[in-house]
N, C-alpha and C positions, 0 to 999 in steps of 0.2 A: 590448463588452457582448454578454451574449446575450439573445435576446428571447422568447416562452414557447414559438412553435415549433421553437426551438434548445434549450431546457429541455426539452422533448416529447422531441424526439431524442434528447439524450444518456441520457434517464430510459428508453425503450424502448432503445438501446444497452448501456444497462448491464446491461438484464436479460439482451438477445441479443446479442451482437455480430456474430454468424454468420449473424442474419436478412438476405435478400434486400431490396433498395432498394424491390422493389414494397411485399413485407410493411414495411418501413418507414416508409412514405411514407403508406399505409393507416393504419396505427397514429394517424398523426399529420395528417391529411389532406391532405397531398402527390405529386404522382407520382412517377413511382420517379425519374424525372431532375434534378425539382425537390429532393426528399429527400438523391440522390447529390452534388446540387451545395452545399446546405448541410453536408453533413458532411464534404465536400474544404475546404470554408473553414473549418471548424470545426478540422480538421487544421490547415492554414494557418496558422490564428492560437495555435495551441497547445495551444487549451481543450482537445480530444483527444491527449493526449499519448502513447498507444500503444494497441494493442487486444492484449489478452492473454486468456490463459485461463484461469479461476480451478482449482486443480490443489487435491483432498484431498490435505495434506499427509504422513498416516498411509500411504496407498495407496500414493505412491513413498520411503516410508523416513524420512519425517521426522516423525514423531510429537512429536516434544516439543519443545515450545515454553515460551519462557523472554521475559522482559522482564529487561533489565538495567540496572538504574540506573549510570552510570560519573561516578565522581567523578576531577577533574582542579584538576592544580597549573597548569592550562596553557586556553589558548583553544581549545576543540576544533574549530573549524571553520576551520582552514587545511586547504590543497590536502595537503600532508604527512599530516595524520591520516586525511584520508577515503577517501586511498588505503592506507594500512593496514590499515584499518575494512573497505575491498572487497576487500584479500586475504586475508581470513577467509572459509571460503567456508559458515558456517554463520549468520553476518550477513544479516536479511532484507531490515529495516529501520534508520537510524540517524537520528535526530534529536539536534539540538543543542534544550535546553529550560533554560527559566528556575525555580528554586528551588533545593534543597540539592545535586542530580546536576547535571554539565554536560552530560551525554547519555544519551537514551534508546535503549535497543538489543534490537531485534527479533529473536531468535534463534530457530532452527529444525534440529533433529537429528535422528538416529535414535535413541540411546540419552543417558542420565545420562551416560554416559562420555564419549560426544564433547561434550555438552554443557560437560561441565567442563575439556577441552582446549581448549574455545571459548571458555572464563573464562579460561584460560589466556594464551592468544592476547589476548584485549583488554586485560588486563593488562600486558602488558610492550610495550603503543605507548606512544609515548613520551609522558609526560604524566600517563599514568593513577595515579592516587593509590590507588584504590581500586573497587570493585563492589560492587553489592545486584540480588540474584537473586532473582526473584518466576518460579517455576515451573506453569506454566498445567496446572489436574487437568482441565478438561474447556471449551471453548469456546461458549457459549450462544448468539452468534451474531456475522457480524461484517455489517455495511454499505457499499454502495459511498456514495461522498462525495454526500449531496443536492443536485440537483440545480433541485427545484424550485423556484417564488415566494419571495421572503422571508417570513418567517411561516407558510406552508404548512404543512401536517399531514405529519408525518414517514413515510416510507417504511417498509413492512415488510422487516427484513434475510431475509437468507436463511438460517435455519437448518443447524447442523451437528450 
């Protein structure tokens, strides 16, 4: 479990992840050693699962973004599809999801054209029955995962 100074953390993390333990610890009213030492356990335990950097897509060449519905004669979540699914390399995200698709898939190009060599590729793992292509015209914003209280007043995303 994490408790509301661990919910502090990771809410100031998400916004910086490059801030300093002192700036951290401030943020949240710990010192920088007490701050460092919650968020090694945070690691520890998983709830931090990597620290990356959020990258405009358009800026290094991927501009178009697609959601792809993938319908299947088959259970998509064995070890065999998810490594197919990762040697596409225009695959951002994949989820297995419940209703008429058995997966949802996150797709990121530079042009229409790779994009449809990217429909290509998902189409002939094995299994795939079929695709539904919802092509993204502009992205209004997206949010990291809340972190706060239950119930809590929701975060402002970050604009793109």
């Amino acid at each position: 479990m994490v408790d509301d100074v661990d919910r502090a953390l990771l809410a100031s993390l998400q916004e910086d992840a490059a801030q300093s333990y002192a700036a951290l610890g401030a943020a949240v009213g710990l010192s920088p050693g007490a701050a460092h030492e919650r968020v090694r356990k945070l690691r520890e335990r998983g709830v931090i699962r990597r620290t990356t950097v959020d990258v405009d897509p358009a800026a290094v060449g991927r501009g178009v973004s697609a959601f792809v519905m993938v319908n299947a004669g088959v259970w998509m979540g064995d070890p065999a599809t998810r490594e197919a699914l990762l040697a596409i390399p225009g695959i951002q995200e994949a989820h297995i999801v419940a209703g008429a698709a058995s997966l949802l898939v996150k797709v990121r190009t530079a042009t229409t054209e790779e994009l449809q060599a990217t429909l290509r590729r998902i189409f002939a793992v094995d299994g795939v029955t079929g695709t539904e292509t919802i092509v993204v015209l502009e992205t209004c914003f997206e949010r990291p995962v809340e972190v706060g209280a239950a119930g809590g007043s929701p975060r402002r995303g970050s604009h793109r």
